[in-house]
N, C-alpha and C positions, 0 to 999 in steps of 0.2 A: 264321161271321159276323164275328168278330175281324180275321177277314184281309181284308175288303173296305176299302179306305183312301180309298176315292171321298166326297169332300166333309168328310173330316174335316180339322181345322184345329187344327196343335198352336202353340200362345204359344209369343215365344220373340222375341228382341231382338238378333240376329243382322244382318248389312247385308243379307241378301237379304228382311228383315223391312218395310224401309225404302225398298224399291224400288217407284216407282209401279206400281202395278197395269195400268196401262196399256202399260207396259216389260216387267212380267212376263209380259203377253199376245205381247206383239209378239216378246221372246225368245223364249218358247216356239214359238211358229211356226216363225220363223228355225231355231233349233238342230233343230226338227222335217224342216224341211227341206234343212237341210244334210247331218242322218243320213241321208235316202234318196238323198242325191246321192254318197255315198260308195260305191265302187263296188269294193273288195276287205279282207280280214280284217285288212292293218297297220292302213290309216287309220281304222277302225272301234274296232281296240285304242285306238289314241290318244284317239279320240272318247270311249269308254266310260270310260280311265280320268280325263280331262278332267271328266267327268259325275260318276266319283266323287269325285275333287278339292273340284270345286266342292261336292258333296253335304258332306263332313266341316267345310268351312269355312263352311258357315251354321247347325250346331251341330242340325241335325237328326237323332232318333236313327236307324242308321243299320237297327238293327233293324225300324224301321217300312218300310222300304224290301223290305227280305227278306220281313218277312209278308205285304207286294202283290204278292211275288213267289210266292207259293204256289198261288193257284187256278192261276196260267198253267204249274204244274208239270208237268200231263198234258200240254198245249196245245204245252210245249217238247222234252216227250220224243219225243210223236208225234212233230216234226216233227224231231228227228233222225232217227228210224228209217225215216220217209219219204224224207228224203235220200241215206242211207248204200244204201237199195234201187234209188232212180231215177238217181243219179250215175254212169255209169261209165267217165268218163273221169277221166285222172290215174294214177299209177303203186299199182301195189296194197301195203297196207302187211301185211295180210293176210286170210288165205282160209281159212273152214271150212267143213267139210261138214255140216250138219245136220241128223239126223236128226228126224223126226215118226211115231212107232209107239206102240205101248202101252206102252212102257216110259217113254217121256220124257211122254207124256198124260197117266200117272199119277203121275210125279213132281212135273211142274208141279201138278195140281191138289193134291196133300198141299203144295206149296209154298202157291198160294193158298190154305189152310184153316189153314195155320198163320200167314200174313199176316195173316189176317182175325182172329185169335183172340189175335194178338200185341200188335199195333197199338193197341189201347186202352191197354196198357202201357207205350208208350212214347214220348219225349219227342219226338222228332227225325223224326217220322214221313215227312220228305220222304224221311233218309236211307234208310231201310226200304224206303220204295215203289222208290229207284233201285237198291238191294240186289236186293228181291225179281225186275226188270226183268233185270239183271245173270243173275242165276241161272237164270232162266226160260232164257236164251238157251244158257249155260252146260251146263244138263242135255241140252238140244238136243245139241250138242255131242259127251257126253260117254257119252250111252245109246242106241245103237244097238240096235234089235230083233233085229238080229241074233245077241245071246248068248242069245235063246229061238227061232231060227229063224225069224222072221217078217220078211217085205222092206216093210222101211221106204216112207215117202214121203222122199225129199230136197231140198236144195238148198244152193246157195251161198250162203252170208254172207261176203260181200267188204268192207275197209273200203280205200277209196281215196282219195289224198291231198286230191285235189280235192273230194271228197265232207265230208271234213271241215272243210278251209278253207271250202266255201260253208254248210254246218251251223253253223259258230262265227261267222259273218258274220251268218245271218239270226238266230240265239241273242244275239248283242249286240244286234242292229236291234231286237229284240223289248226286249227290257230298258230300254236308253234310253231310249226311247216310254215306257216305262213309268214310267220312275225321273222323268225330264221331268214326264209328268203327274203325279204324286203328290207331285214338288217343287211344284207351282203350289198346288194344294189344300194342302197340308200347311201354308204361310206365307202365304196367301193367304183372308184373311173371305170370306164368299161375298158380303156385302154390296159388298166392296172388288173383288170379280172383276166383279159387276155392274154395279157403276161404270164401273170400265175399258171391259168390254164396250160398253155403253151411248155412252162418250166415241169411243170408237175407230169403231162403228157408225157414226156420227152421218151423216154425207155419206149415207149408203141414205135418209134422211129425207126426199131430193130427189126421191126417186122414190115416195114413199110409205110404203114400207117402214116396219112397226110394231116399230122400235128400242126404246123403252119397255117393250112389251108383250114382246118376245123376251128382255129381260134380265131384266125381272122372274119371269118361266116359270122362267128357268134360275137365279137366287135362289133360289126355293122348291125348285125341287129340288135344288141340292145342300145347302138349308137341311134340309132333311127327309128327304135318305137315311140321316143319322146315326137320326135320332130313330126312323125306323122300325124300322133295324138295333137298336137297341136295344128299341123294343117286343118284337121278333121273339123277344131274348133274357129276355124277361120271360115271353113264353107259353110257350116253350119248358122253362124253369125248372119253369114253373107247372104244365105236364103233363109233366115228368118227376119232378117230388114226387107225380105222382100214379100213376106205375110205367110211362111210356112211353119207349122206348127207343128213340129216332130213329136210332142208330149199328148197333142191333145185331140188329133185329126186319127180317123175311123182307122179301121185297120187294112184295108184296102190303099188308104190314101196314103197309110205306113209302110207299106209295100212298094208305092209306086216313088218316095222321099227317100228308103232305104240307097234303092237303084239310083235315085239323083245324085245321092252324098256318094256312092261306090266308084259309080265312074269317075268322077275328080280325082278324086283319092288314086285310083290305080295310074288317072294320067300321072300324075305328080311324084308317085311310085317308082314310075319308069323313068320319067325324067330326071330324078335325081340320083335313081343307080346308073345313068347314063353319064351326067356329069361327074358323077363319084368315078366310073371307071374309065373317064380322059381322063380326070386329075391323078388317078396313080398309074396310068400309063405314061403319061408325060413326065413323072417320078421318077420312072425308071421299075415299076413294080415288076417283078414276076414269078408267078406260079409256082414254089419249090425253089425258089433262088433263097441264097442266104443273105440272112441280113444282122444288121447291127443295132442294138438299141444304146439311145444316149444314156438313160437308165438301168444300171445294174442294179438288181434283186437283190440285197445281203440279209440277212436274219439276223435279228439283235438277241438280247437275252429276253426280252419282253415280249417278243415272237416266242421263246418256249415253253415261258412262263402259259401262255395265252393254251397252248397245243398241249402241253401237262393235266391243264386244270379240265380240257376236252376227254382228253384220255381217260384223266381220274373217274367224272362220270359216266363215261362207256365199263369203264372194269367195273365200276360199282356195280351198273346195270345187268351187267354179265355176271357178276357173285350172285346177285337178286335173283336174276331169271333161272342159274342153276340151282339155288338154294344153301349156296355158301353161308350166305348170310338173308337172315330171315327178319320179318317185320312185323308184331304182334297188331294185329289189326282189331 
């Protein structure tokens, strides 16, 4: 639960603290879509370390970054090993033969039951899991059934050049996306994204379109994905004092603990969109009504300065992708 970063919001007095939110929407777009318009692993590096650049100079820890980066850990491995299998053009860097027989079946699985029983122990667990990945392939490799007589199943594991250059392309694409949006949320109130939002929508109003009613939806929830994540870890707490073992219990018994933590959580769900919508009907709230905010939006010059330098890298991106301007590789 620690590792989802979605709508949290860390203080902090930094210049990207101080950028209208309405800059920080419009950046974020831009630099979104200037990453998909990059179209090989240089201009991507540059891109990524730009991203970290920018990331250490608004004092953001950089650690929070890393732990957003952990659910998409499976998400990135797959998709190398996707790649490295369906690529096959590009010069081979190398080629093994892989065995699948009862020798390497049973190695692997004594590998996963010492993973599984290791793992609670230790701190770095992403290391682990790319260890354990590493070794699974490795025992392949290295135990042919052939020292007991028995004819293997085989195949090729080739890694080729091109196969990794576009693996480290779409490994960055992924990341950025990522680091982008969790810089927005991380410096960004949900109240001050709602605003923005809201400011930037405004022209949809002409056609009817419920601006108002879209920003305030998207308020409440990323106002309340923290609070829930943290309910979540209160019940959790609360029935593992009571001897439940969410980590370590059969998968049936995971099934039956999922449904225990579900239903809380939705009572508490309800309960609190319940008292959220007394309290803004007691407000005075309504639907399409207009209202007033204590804070006006103004745009300083370090607002354009911020939208300039977004821009700049979009046009570059755009001379690149047409061939304006070319990059001897």
């Amino acid at each position: 639960m620690n590792n989802i970063v979605i709508g949290q919001y860390i203080p902090g007095s930094s210049w990207i603290y101080k950028v209208d939110p309405r800059i920080k929407i419009g950046a974020l777009v831009i630099l979104l879509v200037t990453t998909f318009m990059l179209s090989n692993l240089f201009l991507m590096s540059i891109m990524f370390l730009l991203i970290i650049v920018m990331i250490f100079t608004t004092r953001v820890p950089f650690i929070k970054m890393i732990r957003g980066m952990k659910p998409l850990i499976f998400l990135l491995t797959f998709t190398f090993f996707i790649q490295m299998f369906s690529i096959t053009e590009g010069k081979t860097l190398l080629q093994e033969t892989m065995y699948i027989g009862p020798l390497s079946i049973m190695a692997i699985l004594i590998l996963l039951i010492a993973y599984f029983i290791v793992k609670k122990y230790v701190k770095f667990r992403i290391l682990l899991f790319l260890l354990v990945v590493f070794l699974a392939f490795f025992l392949q490799a290295v135990l042919p059934s052939s020292l007991i007589n028995f004819q293997d199943f085989t195949y090729e594991f080739t890694i080729r050049d091109k196969a990794l250059e576009y693996t480290g392309f779409l490994l960055l694409r992924i990341m950025i996306v990522v680091m982008l949006s969790s810089l927005l949320t991380f410096t960004t109130m949900p109240t001050d994204i709602t605003n923005g939002l809201e400011s930037l929508l405004r022209p949809l109003k002409l056609i009817k379109f419920p601006v108002g009613e879209l920003a305030t939806m998207l308020s409440l929830t990323l106002r309340f994905i923290p609070t829930l994540l943290e309910e979540t870890q209160k019940i959790m707490k609360a029935q593992a004092s009571r001897g439940v073992e969410f980590s370590e219990s059969r998968f049936k018994d995971k099934v039956t603990q999922i449904i225990s933590l579900l239903i809380p959580i939705f009572v508490i769900a309800l309960k609190r969109a319940e008292d959220l919508a007394n309290a803004m009907e007691v407000r005075g709230y309504i639907i399409g009504g207009k209202r007033t905010k204590i804070d006006t939006l103004k745009f300083r010059v370090s607002d354009f300065v911020v939208l300039f330098v977004s821009l700049g890298l979009l046009t570059t991106a755009i001379l690149l992708k047409v061939g304006v301007i070319q990059i001897a590789l």
